[in-house]
C-alpha positions, -999 to +999 in steps of 0.1 A: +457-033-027+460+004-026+457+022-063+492+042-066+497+069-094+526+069-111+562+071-096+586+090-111+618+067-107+654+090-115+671+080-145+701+079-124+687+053-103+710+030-121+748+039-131+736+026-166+709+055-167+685+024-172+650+027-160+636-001-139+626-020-167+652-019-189+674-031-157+651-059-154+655-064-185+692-066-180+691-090-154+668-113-166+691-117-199+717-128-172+695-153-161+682-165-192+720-171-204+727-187-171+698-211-177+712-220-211+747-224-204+730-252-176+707-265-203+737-273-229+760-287-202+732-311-195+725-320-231+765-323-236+770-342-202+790-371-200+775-405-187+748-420-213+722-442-200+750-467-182+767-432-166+795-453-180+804-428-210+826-395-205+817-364-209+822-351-247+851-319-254+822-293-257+812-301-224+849-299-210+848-267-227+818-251-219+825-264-180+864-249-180+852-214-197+823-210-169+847-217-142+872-195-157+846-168-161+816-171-138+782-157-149+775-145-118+773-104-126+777-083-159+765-088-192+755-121-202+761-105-240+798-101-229+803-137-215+787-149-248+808-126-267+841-145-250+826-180-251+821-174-292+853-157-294+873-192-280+847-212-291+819-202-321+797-230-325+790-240-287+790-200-280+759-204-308+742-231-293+739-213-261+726-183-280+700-207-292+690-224-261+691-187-244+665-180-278+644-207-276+645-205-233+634-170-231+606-174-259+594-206-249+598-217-219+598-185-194+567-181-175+561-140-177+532-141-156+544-163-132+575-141-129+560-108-123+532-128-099+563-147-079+584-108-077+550-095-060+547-122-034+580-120-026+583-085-019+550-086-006+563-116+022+593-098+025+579-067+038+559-078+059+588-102+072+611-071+078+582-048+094+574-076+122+613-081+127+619-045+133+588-043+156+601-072+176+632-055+175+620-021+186+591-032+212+602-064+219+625-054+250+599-031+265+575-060+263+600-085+274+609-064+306+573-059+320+567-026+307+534-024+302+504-015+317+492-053+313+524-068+334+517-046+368+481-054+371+489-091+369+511-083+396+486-067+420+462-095+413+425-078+410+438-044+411+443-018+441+473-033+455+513-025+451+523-017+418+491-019+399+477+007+380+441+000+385+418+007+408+410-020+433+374-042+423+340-026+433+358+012+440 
C-alpha cells in the first residue's frame, strides 16, 4: 500500500463545512438510528410465538411515523426530535437502543476494514470497466499488431506485419 502524506480536504467539501470525519460521523448516526428504529419494531412486533397475537399500538406507531417520515436522508437527531415530539417514551427507547447499538454492538474495526475493501474493489472494478470501454473496440475490431499476423499465418504474407520465417 503506498505511504500517502497528508491531504488537505477543503472545509467546503461539504455544504455543512464538515470535515470528512465529522460527515462520517453524520452519516453513521443516520444509520445507527435506522438500526434502532428496526430493533424496536422487532422487539414491539406483533405475532408472539403462535404469530397469532397483533402487533402492540407502539409498534402501529412507530411503523405509521417511519412511513410518514422516512429515515432515509437528514438528521437522524431531527427524526428523533419529531418521533419524541408525537410520541416521548417510544422516541426514548429508540434513543436507547440507538445508545446501547452504537456502543455495544457496532464493529469499528470491521467498519473502517469493510469501507477499504470496498473502495479498494470498487476501483479496481471501475478502472477495468473503463479500459474495456476505452480499448475494448480497438481489440474487438482486429486492431492490433497480434490479429494481422494471425492472418498471414507464419508471417511474410498479405497483411502481416512480420517478416516471413527464416528472412
Amino acid at each position: 500500500m503506498a505511504v500517502c502524506h497528508a491531504m488537505h480536504v477543503p472545509r467546503d467539501t461539504f455544504k455543512s463545512g464538515r470535515s470528512p470525519e465529522e460527515q462520517a460521523a453524520h452519516m453513521l448516526s443516520l444509520l445507527c438510528t435506522a438500526v434502532a428504529v428496526s430493533v424496536v419494531l422487532a422487539q414491539l412486533g406483533g405475532g408472539g410465538e403462535g404469530g397469532d397475537l397483533p402487533p402492540t399500538p407502539d409498534f402501529l406507531r412507530l411503523r405509521d411515523f417511519l412511513a410518514a417520515r422516512p429515515l432515509t436522508s437528514g438528521s437522524g437527531d431531527e427524526w428523533l426530535a419529531g418521533l419524541m415530539a408525537q410520541h416521548p417514551l417510544l422516541g426514548v427507547r429508540v434513543l436507547e437502543v440507538r445508545q446501547a447499538y452504537c456502543s455495544t454492538q457496532l464493529d469499528w474495526q470491521a467498519v473502517r476494514q469493510l469501507a477499504q475493501q470496498l473502495i479498494t474493489e470498487s476501483n479496481v472494478r471501475l478502472l477495468r470497466q473503463h479500459a474495456a470501454d476505452s480499448f475494448g473496440s480497438a481489440l474487438a475490431a482486429g486492431s492490433c499488431d497480434g490479429d494481422r499476423a494471425e492472418e498471414g499465418g507464419e508471417g511474410g504474407g498479405p497483411g502481416s506485419s512480420r517478416p516471413a520465417a527464416g528472412g
